[in-house]
C-alpha positions as CSV (number, residue, x, y, z in Angstrom):
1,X,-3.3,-50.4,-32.3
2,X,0.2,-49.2,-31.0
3,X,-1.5,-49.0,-27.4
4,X,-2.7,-52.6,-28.0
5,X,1.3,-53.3,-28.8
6,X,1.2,-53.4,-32.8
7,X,3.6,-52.6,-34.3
8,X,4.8,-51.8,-38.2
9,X,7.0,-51.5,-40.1
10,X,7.0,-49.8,-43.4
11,X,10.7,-49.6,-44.7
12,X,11.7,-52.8,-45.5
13,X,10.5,-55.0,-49.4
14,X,7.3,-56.8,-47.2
15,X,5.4,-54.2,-44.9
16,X,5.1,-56.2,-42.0
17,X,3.0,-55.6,-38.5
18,X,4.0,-57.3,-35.3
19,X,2.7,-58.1,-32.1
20,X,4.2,-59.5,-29.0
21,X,2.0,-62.6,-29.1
22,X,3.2,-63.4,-32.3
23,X,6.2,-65.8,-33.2
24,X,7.2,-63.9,-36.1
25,X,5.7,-60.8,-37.9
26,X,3.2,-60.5,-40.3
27,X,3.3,-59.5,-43.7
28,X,0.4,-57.3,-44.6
29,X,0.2,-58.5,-48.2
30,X,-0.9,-61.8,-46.8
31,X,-4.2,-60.3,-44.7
32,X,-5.3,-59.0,-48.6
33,X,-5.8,-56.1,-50.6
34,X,-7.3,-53.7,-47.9
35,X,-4.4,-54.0,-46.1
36,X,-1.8,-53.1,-48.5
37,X,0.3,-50.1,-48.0
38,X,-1.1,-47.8,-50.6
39,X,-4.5,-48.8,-49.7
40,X,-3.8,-48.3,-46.0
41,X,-2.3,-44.6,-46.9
42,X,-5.2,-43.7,-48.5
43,X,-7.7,-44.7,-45.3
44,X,-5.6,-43.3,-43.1
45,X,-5.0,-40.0,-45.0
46,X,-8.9,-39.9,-45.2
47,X,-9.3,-39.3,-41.5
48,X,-5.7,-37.9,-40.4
49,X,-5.8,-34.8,-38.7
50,X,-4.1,-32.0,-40.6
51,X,-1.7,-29.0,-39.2
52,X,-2.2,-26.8,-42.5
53,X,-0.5,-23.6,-42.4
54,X,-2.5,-20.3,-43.9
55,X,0.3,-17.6,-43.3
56,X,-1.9,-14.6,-42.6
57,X,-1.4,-11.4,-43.7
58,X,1.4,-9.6,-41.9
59,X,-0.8,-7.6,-39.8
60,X,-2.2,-10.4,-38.6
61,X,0.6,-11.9,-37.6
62,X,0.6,-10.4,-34.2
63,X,-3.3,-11.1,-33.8
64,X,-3.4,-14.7,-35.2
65,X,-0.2,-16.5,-34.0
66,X,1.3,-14.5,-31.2
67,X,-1.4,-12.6,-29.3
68,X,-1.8,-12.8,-25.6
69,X,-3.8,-16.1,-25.4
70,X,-1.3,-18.9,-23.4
71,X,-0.5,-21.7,-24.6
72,X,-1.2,-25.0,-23.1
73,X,0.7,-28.3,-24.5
74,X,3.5,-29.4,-26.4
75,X,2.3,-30.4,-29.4
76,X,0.3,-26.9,-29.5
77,X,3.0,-25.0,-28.7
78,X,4.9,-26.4,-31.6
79,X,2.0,-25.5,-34.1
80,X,2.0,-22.3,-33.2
81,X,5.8,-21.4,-33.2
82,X,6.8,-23.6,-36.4
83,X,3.6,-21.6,-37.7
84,X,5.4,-18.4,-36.6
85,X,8.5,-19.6,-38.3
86,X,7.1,-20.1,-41.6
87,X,5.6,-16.7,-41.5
88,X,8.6,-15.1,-40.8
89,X,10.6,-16.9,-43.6
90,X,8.2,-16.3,-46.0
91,X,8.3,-12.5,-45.3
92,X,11.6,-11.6,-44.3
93,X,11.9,-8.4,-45.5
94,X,9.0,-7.6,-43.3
95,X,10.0,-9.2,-40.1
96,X,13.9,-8.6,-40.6
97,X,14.6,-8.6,-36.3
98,X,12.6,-11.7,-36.4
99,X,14.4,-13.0,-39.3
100,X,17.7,-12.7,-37.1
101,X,16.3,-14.0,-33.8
102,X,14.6,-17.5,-35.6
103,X,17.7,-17.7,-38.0
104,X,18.7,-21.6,-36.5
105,X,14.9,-22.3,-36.4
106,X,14.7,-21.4,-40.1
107,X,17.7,-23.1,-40.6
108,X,16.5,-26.3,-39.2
109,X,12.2,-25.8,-39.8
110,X,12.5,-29.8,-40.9
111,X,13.8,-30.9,-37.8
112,X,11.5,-28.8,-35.6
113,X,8.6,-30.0,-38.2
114,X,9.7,-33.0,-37.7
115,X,9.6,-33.1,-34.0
116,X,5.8,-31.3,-34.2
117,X,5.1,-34.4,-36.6
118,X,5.6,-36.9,-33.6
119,X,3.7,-34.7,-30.9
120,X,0.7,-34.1,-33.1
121,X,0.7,-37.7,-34.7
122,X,0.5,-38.9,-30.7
123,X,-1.7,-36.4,-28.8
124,X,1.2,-35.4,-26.8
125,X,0.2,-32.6,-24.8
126,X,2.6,-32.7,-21.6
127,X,6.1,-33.8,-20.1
128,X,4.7,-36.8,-18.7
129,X,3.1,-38.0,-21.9
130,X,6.4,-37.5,-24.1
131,X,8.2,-40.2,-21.5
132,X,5.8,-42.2,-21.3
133,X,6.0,-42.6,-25.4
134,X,9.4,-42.5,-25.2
135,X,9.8,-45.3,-22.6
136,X,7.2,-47.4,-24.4
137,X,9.7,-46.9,-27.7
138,X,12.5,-48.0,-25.2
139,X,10.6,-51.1,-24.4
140,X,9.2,-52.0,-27.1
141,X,12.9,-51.7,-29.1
142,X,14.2,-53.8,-25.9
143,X,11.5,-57.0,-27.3
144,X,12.2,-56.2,-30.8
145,X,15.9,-56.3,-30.1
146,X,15.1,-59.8,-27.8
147,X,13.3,-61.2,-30.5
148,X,15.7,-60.2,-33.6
149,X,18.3,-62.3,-31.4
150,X,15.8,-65.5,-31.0
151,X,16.0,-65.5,-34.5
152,X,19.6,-65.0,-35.5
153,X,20.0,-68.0,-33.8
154,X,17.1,-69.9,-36.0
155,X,19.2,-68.9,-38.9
156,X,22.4,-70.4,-38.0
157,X,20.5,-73.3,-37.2
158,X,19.1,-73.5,-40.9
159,X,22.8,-72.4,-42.5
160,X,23.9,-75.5,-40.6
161,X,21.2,-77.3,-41.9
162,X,21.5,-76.0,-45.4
163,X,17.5,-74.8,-45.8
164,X,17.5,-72.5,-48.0
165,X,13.5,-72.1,-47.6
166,X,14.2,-71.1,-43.8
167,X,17.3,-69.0,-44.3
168,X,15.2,-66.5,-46.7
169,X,12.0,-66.5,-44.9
170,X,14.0,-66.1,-41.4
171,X,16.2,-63.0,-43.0
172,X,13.3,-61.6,-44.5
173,X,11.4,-61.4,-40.5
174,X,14.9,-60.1,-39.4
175,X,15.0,-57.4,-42.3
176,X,11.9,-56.4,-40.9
177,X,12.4,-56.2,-37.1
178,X,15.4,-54.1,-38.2
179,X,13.4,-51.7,-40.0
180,X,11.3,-51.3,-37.4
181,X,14.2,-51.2,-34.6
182,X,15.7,-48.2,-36.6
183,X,12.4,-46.2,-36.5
184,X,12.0,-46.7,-32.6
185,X,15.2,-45.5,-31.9
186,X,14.7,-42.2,-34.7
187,X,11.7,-41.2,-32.2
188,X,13.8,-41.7,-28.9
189,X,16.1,-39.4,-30.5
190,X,13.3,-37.1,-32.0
191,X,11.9,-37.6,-28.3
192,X,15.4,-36.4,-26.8
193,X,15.3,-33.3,-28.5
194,X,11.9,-32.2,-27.8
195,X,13.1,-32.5,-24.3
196,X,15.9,-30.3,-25.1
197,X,14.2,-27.9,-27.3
198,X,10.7,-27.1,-25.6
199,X,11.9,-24.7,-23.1
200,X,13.8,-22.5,-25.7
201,X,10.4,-23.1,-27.6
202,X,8.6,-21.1,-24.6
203,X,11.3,-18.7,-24.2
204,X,11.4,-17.9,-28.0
205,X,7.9,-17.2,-27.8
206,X,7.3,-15.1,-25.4
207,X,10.5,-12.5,-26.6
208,X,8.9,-12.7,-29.6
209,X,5.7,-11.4,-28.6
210,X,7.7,-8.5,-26.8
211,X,9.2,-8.4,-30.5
212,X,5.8,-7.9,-32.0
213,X,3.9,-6.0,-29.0
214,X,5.3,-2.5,-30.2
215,X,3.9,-2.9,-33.4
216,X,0.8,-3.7,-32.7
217,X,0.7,-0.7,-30.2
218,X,1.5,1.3,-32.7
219,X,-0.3,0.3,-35.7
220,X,-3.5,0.6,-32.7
221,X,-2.2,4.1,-31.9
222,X,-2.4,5.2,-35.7
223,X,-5.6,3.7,-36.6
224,X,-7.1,6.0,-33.6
């Protein structure tokens, strides 16, 4: 739907979706019960893809989540290294010059998780995909932001007027575009720091595999 130019916006009292065609935006408890929030969740959550994480045992760590394979595409990359992360942080005791090196990535796991959320939740695999998301955020908050303005100026018409009908209904639509204004700019900024963060992503992971490589050489080395 978003590639189709829908829009939502969950945050404010009436869940609303919004489309550039439209005059103002819909509220979804008007389109019936199938299409309220809760109900909505529960479809979606049906058929969302899932990142579970199944922190292996730790000498498997090297084998499962490092290893030698490359690693093609943002959102993968992230899968695996917040996956690394949690492993780490789980078992620090056993991984204590890991522990040191991810120390801000443990620090900040929700940020990074959160920044895996929006890859994963948009199939972004590559640079060119992440601006092209980003951009359509930046133009799609550029209409929102068009629109809000259309009607700030309906509802001084109707506080001149005195309608009391209007001014609710017109602050209710702008409540709404604000809402969803505030997300789109939380994912150009969630956008900005992937940009930021991938390379030290790749970099992380490949010392870490140089971290890991001697004990799996040795633990081979024993078991022969």
């Amino acid at each position: 739907m978003k590639k189709k130019g829908y829009t939502f916006n969950f945050t404010s009292r009436y869940s609303t979706v919004y489309h550039p065609a439209f005059k103002r935006p819909t509220r979804l408890l008007t389109l019936g019960d199938d299409y309220v929030p809760v109900n909505l969740i529960k479809r979606i959550d049906e058929s969302w893809r899932r990142y579970p994480v199944d922190i292996p045992p730790q000498d498997n760590l090297y084998r499962q989540y490092i290893g030698d394979d490359p690693i093609v595409g943002y959102a993968q990359t992230y899968v695996r290294f917040i996956t690394i992360v949690e492993a780490v942080k789980k078992r620090p005791d056993n991984n204590r010059v890991a522990v040191k090196y991810l120390a801000d990535e443990i620090r900040k796991l929700n940020r990074l998780v959160e920044q895996q959320n929006l890859l994963c939740g948009n199939d972004i695999e590559t640079a060119e995909q992440l601006e092209a998301y980003k951009q359509g955020c930046k133009d799609e908050l550029a209409e929102l932001s068009e629109a809000r303005n259309i009607l700030r100026s309906k509802l001084k018409t109707a506080q001149n007027h005195g309608d009391e009908n209007e001014i609710r209904e017109l602050k209710g639509y702008i409540s709404d575009l604000t809402g969803r204004m505030k997300i789109l700019r939380k994912n150009i900024t969630v956008c900005e720091r992937i940009e930021q963060k991938k390379p030290e992503i790749d970099e992380k992971l490949q010392d870490i595999k140089e971290i890991y490589q001697p004990t799996r050489n040795k633990n081979y080395e024993r078991s022969r």
